[in-house]
N, C-alpha and C positions, 0 to 999 in steps of 0.2 A: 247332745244338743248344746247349740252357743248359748251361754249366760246372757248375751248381747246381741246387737249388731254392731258395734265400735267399741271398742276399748282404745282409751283418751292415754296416753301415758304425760305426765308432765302436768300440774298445776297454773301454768305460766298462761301469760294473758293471751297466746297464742294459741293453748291448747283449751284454754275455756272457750275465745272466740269460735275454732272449729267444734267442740263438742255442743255449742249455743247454735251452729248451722243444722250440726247433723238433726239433732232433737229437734228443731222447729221441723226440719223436713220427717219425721214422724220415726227416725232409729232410734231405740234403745242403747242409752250412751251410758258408760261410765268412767268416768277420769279419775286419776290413781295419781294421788302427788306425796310427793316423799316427806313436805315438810307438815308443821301442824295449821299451816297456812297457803291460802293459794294465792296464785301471782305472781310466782318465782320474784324474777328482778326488778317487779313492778309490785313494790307491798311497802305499805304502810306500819311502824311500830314503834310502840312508847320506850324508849330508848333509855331513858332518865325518868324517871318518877316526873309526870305532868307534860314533857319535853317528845313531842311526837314527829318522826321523822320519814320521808320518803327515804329508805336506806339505800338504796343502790340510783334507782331510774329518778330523776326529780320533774321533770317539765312533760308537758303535754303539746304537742304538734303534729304529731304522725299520724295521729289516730284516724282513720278512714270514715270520712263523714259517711259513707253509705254501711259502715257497723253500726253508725251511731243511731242513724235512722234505720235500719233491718230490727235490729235488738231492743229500739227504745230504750236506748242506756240512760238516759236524763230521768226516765220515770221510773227507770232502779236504785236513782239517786248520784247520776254522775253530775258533776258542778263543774265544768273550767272555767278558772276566773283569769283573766286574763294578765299576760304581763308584759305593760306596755312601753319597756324603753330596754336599750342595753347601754350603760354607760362604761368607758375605758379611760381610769385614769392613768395619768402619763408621770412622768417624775419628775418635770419641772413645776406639777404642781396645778397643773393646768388639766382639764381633760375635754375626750372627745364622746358626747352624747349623741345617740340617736333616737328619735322618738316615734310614738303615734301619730301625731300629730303633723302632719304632711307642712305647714308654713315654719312651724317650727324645727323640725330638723332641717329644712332648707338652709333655715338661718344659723343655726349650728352646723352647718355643713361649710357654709359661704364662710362662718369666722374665723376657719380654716383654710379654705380652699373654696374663691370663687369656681374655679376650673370644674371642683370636686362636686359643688353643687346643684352645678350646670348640667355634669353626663350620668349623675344621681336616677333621677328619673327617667333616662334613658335606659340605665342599667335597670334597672326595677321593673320595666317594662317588659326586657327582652328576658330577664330571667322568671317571668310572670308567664309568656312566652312559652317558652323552656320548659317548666313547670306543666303547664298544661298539656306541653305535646306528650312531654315521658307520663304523663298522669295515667293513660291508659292501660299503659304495659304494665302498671304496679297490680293489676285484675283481673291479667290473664297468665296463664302456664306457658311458660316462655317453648314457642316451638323449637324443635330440632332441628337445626340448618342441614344437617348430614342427613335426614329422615326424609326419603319420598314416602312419608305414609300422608294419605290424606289432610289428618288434621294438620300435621306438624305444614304440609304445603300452603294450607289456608292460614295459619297463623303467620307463615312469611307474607304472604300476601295482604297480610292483615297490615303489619309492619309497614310493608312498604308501600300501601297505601297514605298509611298516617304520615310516614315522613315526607311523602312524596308532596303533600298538603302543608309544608313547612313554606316551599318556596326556597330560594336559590340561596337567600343570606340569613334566614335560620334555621336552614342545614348544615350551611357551612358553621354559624355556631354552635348550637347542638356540639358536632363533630370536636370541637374545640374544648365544649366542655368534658365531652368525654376522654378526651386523650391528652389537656393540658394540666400542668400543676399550678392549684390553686392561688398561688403568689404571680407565677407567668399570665395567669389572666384578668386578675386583678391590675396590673400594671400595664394593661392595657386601658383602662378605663381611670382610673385614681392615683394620684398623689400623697397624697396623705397617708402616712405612714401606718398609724394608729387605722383607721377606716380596712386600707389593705390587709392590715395582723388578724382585727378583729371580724371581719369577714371571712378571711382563708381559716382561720380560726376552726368554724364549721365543716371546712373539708379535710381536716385528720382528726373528728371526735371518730375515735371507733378504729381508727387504724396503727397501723405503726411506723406509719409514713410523716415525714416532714411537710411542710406550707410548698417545698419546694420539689415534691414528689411528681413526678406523672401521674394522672388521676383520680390527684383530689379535688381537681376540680368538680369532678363529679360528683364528690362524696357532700363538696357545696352544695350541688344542686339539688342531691336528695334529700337534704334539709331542708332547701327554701321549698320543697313540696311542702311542708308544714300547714296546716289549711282549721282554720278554725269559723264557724261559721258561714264558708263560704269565703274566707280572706286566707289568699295564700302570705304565706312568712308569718304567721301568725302563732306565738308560744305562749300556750297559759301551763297555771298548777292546780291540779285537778283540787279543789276543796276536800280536807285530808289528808293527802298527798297521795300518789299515785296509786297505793293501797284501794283506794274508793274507785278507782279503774276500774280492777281484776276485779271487785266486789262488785258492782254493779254486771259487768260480762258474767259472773257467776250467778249473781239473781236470776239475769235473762234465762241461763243455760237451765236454771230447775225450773225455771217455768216452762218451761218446752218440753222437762221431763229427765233433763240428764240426771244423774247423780252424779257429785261427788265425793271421794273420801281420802281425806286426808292422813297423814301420818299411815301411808301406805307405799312404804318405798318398795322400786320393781326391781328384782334381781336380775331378771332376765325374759327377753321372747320366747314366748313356745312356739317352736319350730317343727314343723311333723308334717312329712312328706313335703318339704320346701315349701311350705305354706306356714304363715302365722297366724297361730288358731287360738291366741291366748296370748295371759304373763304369769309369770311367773312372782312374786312378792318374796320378801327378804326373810319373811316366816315360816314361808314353804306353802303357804294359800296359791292354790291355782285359779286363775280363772279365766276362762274361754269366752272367744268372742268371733264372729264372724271376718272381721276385722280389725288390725292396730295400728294404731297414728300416735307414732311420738312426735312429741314436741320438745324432745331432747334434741342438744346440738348434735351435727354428724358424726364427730367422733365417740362420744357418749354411746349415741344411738348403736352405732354398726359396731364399734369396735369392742364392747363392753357386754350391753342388753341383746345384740343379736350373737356378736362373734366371727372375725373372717372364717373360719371355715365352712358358714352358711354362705358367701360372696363369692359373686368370681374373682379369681386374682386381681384382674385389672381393676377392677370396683374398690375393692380392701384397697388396693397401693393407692388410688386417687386420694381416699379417704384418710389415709394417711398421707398424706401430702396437703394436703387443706390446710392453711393458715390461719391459726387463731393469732396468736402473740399479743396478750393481755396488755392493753398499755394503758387504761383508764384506771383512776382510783378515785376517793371519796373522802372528805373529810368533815362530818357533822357535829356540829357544836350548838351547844347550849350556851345562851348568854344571858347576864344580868341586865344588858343594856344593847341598846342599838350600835354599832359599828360605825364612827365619825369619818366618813372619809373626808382629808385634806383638802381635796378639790372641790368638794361641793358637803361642806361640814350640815350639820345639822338634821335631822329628819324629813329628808324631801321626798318629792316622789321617786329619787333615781332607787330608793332604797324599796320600792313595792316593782321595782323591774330586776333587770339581770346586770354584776358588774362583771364587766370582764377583762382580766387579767393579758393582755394580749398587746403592750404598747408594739412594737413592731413585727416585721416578718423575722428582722434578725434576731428578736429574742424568744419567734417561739423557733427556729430552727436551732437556737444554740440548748435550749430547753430538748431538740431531739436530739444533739448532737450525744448531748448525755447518757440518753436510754438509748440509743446503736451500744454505747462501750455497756451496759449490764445496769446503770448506776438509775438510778432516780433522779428526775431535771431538780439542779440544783436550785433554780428559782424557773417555776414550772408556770404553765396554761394553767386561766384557773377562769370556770365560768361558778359564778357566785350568786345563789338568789336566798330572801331569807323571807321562808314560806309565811311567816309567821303574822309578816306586815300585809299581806293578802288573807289568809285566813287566823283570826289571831286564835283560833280552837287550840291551833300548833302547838303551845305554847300558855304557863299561867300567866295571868295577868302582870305586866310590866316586863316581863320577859320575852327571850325568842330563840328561834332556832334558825341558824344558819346552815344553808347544805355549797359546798366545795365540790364541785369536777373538776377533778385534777387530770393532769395529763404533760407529762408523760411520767409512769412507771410502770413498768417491764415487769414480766410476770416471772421472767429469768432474770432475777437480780444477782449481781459478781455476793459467791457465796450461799446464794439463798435467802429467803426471809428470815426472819428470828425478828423476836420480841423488838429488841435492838433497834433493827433497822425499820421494822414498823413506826416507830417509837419517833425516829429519823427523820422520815421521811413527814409526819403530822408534823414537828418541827418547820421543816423547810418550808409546807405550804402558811402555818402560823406567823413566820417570818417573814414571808414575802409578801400574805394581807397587811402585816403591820409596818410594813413601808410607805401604804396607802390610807393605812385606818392604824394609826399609834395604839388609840384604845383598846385594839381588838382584845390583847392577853391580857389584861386584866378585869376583861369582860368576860370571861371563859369560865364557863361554873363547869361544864362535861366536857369530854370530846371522843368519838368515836374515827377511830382512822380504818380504812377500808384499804388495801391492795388488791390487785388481781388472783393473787393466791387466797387472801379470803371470800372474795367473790367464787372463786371453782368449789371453795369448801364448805360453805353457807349455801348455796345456789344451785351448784351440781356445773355450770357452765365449762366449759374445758379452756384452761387458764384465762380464764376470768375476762373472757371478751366481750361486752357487751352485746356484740349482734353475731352470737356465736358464729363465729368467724368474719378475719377482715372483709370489707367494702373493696375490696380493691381491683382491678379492671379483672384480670383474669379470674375472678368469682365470684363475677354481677350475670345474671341476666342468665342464660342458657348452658352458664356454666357454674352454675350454683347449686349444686356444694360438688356434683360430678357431669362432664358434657354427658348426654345424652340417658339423663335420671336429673330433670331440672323441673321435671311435672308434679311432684308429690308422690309419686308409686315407686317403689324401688326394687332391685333385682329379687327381692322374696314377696312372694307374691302374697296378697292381702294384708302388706304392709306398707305404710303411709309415711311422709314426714309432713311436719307441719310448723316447724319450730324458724326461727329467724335464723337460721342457714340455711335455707329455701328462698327462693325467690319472693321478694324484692329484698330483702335482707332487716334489717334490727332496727332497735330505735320502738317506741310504744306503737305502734302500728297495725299492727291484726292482722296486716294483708294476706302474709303465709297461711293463717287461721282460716281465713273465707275462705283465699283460692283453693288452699287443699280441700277444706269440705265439698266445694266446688265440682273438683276430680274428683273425690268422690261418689257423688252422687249423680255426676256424668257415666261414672263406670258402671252403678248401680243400674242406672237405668238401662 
């Protein structure tokens, strides 16, 4: 007899979100996470004696208001506090700020570009737009266009209702955004250099594509889903950092009955008579379940925990062909004082928002041109927020912590990592803040430097991609992570995925979490 009805593999906020659906809907769940901590990439920890860090995931935007009201996350102690500006300084010293505050970035828009602040609100609109039409398809199991089975028909149908409800000229953008590169689309709307960078900006976090890629546009767009209270584009920091996420989904999920257990790494599926009836633990503990839902990435999942020769050929090779190419990395620091930037000195409010490192389109593509040849961008993307001035807990008193999204470094660095070039690489991003902020280095009491190879080896992620596996057109939507296995079930039967190489893909989100539970319990019935 099953121990269960679900076995959860993966501690990650994805695999709580589903194992937090199954248990309200009345399954006996248990989730199996490797580390001594759950939340995979989305965890919270004291880094430095008093100095407390979101280590990997830093902002909150993804997160699906309908987990938030399903779970009652706010009365398990979620907090987003919000972060209301992103400013880009430029190097003559000058910058460009955007705000909350709707008259005032106007007018920071206008001191640069009347033009710019004229199709402002235009753009805002239509990506508001935008937003709302793809909104639906992030909470359904993307149909199979090759599949005359009922559902998968109704779900085209679904589809093509919703677009068909667009109208003539935002279909035609829609279509634009899906298949433009993110610099090509902005330059239809803006001028402004800085505005253009720090925009397209958003459509390569996660990939390994250029501003100037096919694509990214889209990868813009899945950002500006971002929706906090009901306000899309909207990014807070969880109070905590992201840690109080995963912690709060994990309240939900024992209230409803799951278990968790931690520091329970899974060696492998139990596989018996092509069915998954169980896992296997790295101790040699078996334990059987009616069914199992990893929220491990695809490659992890099949190629590792289950094994190609449980797959059909064609299955194994897709899955080996799936793109990760790690190109995000992290750099957190501890400081004795706040970070002076040039452009706007002093402790303002730009310092409780986001700064970002992004003067042109030309300096983030020459920043890829880098990581194409193996190398780490020599003066890289850098999205900057420092938790500390929003929750000052972060942090002892007078002090703070700054967190660095770096971007680009390559998970296949010329030669490998080594100590060295980790070493390097915190270097380059320290350098290229203190072109903006003088003070930074000698405000540095810690620093912690993160690569994509330490993300795979802290995290379990397969080279270290944030949304285990790229955003990129041929790996959205119905063809995520394999065509025709894009629903949560896979060719072994009473096995699940549920992890953010599933549809709708990475980023603090849950979606893969709900919808797989979703499939589940569709199947169930």
């Amino acid at each position: 007899m099953a121990d269960y009805d679900a076995l959860v593999i993966g501690g990650g906020h994805n695999g709580l979100v589903c194992a937090a659906y199954l248990a309200r809907a009345g399954k006996r769940v248990l989730v199996l996470e490797r580390r001594e901590i759950v939340g995979g990439a989305a965890m919270s920890e004291e880094v430095f004696p008093g100095f407390r860090f979101s280590v990997f995931s830093y902002v909150v935007s993804l997160l699906r208001p309908e987990i938030i009201r399903d779970l009652d996350l706010p009365r398990h102690g979620l907090h987003i506090l919000p972060l209301e500006s992103t400013v880009t300084p430029l190097a003559n010293g000058d910058y460009l700020g955007q705000w909350s505050d709707h008259d005032q970035n106007r007018r920071e828009l206008a001191r640069h570009s009347l033009r710019d602040a004229e199709a402002y609100d235009e753009f805002g609109r239509l990506m508001y737009q935008m937003a709302r039409a793809v909104k639906p398809f992030l909470s359904m199991a993307p149909p199979d266009p090759a599949s005359l089975a009922p559902r998968d028909l109704l779900g085209m149908v679904r589809i093509a209702k919703q677009l068909r409800g667009l109208g003539g000229d935002r279909f035609h953008a829609l279509h634009k955004l899906l298949t433009m590169s993110a610099a090509d689309y902005l330059d239809e709307w803006f001028e402004t250099e800085a505005l253009k960078a720090t925009k397209s900006a958003s459509g390569i976090i996660g990939t390994f594509l250029g501003p100037r890629s096919p694509g990214t546009a889209y990868v813009l767009l899945h950002h500006y889903m971002g929706e906090i209270d009901g306000v899309f584009r909207a990014w807070g920091f969880a109070k905590g950092g992201n840690g109080s996420v995963s912690a709060a989904i994990a309240a939900a999920a024992r209230e409803h009955g799951a278990e968790i257990r931690t520091n329970a790494p899974v060696a492998k599926v139990l596989i018996e008579n092509g069915r998954a009836t169980g896992a296997v633990l790295e101790n040699g503990d078996e334990i059987r379940a009616k069914l199992v839902v990893s929220s491990a990435d695809p490659r992890r999942t099949f190629m590792q925990l289950v094994g190609p020769e449980h797959l059909p050929d064609e299955f194994a090779q897709a899955i080996r062909n799936f793109k990760f190419r790690g190109s995000s990395g992290k750099v957190n620091l501890a400081l004795s004082e706040l970070p002076n930037f040039t452009c706007l000195p002093g402790a303002g409010p730009h310092l409780r928002g986001a700064i970002s490192i992004s003067p042109s389109i030309d300096y983030l593509e020459r920043a890829y041109d880098d990581a194409k040849y193996g190398e780490v961008s020599r003066r890289p993307y850098m999205d900057i927020v420092i938790p500390s001035m929003i929750d000052p807990s972060m942090a002892p008193p007078g002090k703070h912590v700054m967190s660095i999204f770096v971007q680009y470094v390559p998970y296949k660095v010329n030669g490998g990592w080594t100590d060295a070039k980790r070493e390097a690489f915190g270097d380059a991003v320290i350098d290229t803040v203190a072109e903006y902020a003088p003070n930074i280095k000698s405000a540095i009491l810690h620093r912690q430097v993160i690569t994509p190879a330490d993300i795979e080896r802290i995290v379990g992620i397969s080279e270290g991609n944030i949304f285990h596996g790229e955003l990129a057109l041929e790996q959205m939507f119905f063809l995520r992570p394999v065509p025709g296995w894009a629903q949560y079930a896979t060719p072994v039967d009473g096995l699940y995925q549920c992890g953010s190489g599933t549809h709708p893909g990475g980023g603090v989100m849950g979606a893969s979490g709900r919808n797989a539970a979703m499939a589940i319990l569709k199947a169930s019935r």
